[in-house]
N, CA, C and O of each residue as an XYZ file, in Angstrom:
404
protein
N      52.541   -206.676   -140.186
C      52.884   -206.456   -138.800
C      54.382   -206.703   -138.637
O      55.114   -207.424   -139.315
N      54.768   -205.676   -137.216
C      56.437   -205.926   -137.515
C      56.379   -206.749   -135.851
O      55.771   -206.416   -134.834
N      57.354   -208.010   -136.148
C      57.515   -208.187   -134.395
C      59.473   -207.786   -134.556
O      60.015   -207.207   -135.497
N      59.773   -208.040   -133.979
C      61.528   -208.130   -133.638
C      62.147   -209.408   -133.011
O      61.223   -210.110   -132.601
N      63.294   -209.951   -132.792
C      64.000   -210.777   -131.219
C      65.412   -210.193   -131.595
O      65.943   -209.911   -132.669
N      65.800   -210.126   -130.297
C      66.910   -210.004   -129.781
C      67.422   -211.104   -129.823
O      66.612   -212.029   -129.762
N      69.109   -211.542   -129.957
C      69.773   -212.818   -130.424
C      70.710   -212.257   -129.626
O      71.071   -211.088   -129.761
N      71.424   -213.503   -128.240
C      72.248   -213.031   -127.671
C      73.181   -214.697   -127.807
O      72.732   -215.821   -128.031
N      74.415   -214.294   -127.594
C      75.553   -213.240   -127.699
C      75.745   -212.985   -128.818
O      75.248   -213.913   -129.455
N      76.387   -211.921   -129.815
C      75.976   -211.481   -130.506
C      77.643   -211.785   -131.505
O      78.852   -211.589   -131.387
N      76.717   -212.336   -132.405
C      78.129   -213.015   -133.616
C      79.280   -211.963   -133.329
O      79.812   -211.896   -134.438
N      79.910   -211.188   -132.583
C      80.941   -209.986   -133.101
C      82.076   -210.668   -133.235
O      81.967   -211.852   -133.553
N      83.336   -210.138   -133.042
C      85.034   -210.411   -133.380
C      85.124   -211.174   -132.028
O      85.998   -212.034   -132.130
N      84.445   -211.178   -130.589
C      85.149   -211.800   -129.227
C      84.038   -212.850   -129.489
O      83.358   -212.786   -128.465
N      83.682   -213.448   -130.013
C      82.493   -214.432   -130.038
C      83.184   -215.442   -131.363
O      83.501   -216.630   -131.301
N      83.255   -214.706   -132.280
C      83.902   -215.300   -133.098
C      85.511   -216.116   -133.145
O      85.944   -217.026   -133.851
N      86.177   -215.212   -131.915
C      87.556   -215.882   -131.715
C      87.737   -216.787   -131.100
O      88.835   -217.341   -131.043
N      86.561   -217.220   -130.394
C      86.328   -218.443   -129.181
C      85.670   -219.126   -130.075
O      85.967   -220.278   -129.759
N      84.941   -219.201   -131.023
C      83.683   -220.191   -131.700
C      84.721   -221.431   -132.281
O      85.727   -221.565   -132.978
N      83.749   -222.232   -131.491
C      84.264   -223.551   -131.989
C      83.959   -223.816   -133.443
O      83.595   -222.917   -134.202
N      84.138   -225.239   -133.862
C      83.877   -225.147   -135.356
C      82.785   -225.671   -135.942
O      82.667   -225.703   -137.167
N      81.830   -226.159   -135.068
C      80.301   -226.057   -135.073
C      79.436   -225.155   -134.914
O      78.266   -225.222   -135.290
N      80.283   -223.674   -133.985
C      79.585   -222.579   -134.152
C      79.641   -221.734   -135.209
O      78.744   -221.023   -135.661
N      80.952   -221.886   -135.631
C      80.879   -221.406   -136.987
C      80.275   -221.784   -137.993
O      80.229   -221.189   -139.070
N      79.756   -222.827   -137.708
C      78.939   -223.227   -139.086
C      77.627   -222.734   -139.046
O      76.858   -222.657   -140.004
N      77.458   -222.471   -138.124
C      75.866   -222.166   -137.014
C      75.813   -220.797   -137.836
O      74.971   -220.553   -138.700
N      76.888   -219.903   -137.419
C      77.144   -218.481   -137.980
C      76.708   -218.398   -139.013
O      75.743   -217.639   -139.107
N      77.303   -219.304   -140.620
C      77.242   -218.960   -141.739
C      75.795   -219.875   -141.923
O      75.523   -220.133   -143.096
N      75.081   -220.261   -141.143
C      74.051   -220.975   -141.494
C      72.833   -219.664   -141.607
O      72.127   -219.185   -142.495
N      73.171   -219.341   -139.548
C      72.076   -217.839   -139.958
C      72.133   -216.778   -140.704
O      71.187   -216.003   -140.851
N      73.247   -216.660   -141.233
C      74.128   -215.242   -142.534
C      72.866   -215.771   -143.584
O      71.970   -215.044   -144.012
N      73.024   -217.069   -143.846
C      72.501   -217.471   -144.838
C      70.883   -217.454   -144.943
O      70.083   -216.792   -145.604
N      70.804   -218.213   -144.240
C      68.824   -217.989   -143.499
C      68.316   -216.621   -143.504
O      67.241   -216.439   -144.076
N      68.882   -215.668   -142.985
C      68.560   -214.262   -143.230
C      68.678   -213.951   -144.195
O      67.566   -213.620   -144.609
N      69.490   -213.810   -145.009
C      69.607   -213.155   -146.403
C      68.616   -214.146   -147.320
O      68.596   -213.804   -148.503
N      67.937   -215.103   -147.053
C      67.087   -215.784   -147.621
C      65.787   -215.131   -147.240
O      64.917   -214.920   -148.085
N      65.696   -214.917   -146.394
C      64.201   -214.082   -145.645
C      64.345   -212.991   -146.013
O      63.319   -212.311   -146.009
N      65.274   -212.508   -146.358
C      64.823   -211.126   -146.549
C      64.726   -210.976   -148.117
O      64.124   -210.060   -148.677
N      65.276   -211.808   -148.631
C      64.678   -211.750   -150.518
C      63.434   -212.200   -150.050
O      62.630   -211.275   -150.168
N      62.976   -213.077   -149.632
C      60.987   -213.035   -149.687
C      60.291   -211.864   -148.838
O      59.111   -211.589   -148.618
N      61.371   -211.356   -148.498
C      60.512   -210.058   -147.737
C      59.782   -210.113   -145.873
O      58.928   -209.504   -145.227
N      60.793   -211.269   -145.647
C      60.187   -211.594   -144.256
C      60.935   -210.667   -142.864
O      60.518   -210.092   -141.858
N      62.402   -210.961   -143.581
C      63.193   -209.555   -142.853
C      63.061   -208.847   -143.492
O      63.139   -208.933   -144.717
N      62.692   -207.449   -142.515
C      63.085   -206.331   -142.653
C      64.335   -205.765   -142.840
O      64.638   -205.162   -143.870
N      65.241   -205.966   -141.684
C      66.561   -205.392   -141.112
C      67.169   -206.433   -140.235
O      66.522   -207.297   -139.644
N      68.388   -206.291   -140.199
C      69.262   -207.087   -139.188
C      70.316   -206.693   -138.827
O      71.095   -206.343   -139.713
N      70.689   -206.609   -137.613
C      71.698   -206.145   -137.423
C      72.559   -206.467   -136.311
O      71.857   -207.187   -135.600
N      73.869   -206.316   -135.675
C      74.488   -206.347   -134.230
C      75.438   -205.317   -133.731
O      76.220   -204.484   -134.188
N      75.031   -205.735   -132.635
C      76.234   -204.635   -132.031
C      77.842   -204.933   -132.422
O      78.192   -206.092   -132.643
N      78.642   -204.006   -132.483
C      80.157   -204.348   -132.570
C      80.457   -205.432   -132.189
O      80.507   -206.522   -132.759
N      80.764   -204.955   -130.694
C      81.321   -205.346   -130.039
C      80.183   -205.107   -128.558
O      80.639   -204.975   -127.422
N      79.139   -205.096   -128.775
C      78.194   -205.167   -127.864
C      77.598   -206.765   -128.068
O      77.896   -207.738   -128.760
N      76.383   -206.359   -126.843
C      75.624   -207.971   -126.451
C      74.609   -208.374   -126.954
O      73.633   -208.696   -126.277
N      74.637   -208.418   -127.892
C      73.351   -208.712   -128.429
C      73.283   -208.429   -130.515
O      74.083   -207.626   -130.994
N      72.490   -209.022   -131.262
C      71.739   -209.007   -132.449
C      70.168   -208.716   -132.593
O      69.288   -209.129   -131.838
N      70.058   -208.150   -133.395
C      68.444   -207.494   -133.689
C      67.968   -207.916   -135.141
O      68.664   -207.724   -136.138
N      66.732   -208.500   -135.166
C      66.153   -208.759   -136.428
C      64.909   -208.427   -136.252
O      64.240   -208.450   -135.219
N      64.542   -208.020   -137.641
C      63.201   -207.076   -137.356
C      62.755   -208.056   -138.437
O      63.494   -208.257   -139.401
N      61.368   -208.788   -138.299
C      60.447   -209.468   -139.158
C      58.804   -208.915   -139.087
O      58.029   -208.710   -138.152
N      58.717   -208.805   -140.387
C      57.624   -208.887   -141.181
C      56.617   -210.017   -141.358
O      56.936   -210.989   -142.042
N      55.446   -209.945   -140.794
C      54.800   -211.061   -140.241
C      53.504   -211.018   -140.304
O      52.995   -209.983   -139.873
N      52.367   -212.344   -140.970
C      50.963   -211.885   -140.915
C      50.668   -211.821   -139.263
O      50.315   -210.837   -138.614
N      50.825   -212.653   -138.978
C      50.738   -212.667   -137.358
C      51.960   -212.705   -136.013
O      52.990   -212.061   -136.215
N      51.884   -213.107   -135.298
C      52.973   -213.417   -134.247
C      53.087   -214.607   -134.371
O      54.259   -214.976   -134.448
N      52.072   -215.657   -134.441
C      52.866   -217.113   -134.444
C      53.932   -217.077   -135.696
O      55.083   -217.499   -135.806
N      52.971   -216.331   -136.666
C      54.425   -216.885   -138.361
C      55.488   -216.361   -137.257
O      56.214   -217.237   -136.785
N      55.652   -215.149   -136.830
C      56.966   -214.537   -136.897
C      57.499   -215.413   -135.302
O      58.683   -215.720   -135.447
N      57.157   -215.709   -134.398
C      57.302   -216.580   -134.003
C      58.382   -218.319   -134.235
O      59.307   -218.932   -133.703
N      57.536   -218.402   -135.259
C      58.074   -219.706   -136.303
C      59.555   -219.306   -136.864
O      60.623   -219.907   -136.748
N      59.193   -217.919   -137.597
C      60.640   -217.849   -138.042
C      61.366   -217.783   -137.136
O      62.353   -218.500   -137.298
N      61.351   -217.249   -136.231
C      62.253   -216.991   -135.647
C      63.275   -218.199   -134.830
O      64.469   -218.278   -134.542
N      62.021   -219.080   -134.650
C      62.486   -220.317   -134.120
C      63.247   -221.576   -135.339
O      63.906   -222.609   -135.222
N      62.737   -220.824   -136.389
C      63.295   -221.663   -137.323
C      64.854   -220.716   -137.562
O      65.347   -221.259   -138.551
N      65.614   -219.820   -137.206
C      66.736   -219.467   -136.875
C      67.512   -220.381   -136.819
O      67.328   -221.343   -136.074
N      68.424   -220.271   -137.516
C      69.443   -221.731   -137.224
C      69.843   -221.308   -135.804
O      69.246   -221.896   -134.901
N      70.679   -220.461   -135.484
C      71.558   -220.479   -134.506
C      70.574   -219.825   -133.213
O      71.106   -219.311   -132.229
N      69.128   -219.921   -133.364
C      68.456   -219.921   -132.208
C      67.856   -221.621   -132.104
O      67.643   -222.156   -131.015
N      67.671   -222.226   -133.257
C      67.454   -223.390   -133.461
C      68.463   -224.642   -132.523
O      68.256   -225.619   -131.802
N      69.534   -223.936   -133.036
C      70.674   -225.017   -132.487
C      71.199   -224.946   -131.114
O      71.957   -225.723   -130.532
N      70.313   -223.208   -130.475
C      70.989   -223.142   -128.678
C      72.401   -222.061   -128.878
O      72.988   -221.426   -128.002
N      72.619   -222.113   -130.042
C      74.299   -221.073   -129.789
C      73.625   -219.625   -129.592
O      74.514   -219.086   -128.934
N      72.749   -218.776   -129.723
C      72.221   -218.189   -129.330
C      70.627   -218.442   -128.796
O      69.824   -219.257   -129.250
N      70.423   -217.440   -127.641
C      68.903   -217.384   -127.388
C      68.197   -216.126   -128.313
O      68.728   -215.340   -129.098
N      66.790   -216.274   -127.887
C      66.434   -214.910   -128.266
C      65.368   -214.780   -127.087
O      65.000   -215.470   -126.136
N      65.008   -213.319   -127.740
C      63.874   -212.615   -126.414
C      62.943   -211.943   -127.638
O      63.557   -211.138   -128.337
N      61.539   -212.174   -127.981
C      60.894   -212.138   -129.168
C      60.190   -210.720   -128.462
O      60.139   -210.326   -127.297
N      59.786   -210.279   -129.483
C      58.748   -208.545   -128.694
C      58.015   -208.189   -130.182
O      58.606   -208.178   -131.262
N      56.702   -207.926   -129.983
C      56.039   -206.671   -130.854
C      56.815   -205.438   -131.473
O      57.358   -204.739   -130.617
N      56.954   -205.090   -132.580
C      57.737   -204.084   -132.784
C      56.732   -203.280   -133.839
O      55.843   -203.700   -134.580
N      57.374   -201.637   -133.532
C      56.841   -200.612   -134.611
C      57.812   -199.760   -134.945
O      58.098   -198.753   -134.297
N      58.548   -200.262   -136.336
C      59.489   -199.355   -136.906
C      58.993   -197.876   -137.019
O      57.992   -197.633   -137.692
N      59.534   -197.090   -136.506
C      58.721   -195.425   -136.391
C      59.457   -194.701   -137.669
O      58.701   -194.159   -138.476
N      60.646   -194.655   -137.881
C      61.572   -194.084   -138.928
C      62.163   -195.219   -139.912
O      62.188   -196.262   -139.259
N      62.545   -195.393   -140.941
C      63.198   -195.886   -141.571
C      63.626   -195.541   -142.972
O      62.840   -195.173   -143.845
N      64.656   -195.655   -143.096
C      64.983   -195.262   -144.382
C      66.168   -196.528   -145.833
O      67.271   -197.070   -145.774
N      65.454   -196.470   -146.517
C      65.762   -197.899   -147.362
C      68.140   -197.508   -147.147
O      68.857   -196.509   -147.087
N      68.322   -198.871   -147.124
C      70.040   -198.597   -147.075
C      70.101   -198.708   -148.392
O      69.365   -199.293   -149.187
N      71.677   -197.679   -148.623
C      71.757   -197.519   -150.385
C      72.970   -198.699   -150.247
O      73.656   -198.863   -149.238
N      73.071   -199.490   -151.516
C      74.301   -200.110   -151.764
C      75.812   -199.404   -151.902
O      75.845   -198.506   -152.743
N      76.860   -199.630   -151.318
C      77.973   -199.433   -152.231
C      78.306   -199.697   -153.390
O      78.121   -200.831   -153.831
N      78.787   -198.859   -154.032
C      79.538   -199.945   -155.146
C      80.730   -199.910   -155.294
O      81.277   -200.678   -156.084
């Protein structure tokens, strides 16, 4: 099952130039937490706007409480520097991203 949350305000360049130096740590905490979930396969996708309001993570979930959990286990929803807004989701299209090299 896929759910999603929305993560607001959204790490970009005007978020980042104001972040104190506890939010920055917050930052490289969730960089990190995600790219950990998603080697076990819990994220799907993640992503943010530019310079828009908001972050999107799409999780992979037996139920809604797991995905729930993760989500709350988010560092930087954990710690208050962002909220989220959690929803049911159904990826309709997707296509695997190729690496650069």
């Amino acid at each position: 099952m896929e759910f999603a949350y929305l993560v607001r305000p959204a790490f970009d360049r005007h978020f980042l130039e104001n972040a104190s130096e506890e939010q920055r740590v917050v930052v490289g905490e969730h960089s990190d937490w995600l790219e950990a979930r998603y080697a076990e396969g819990r994220v799907r996708f993640a992503g943010r706007c530019y310079d828009g309001p908001f972050g999107l993570v799409v999780l992979n979930a037996d139920s809604e409480e797991e995905a729930r959990s993760l989500m709350e286990a988010d560092p930087s929803v954990r710690s208050g520097v962002q909220s989220a807004e959690f929803y049911p989701f159904n990826v309709f299209l997707a296509r695997e991203r190729r690496r650069q090299a």
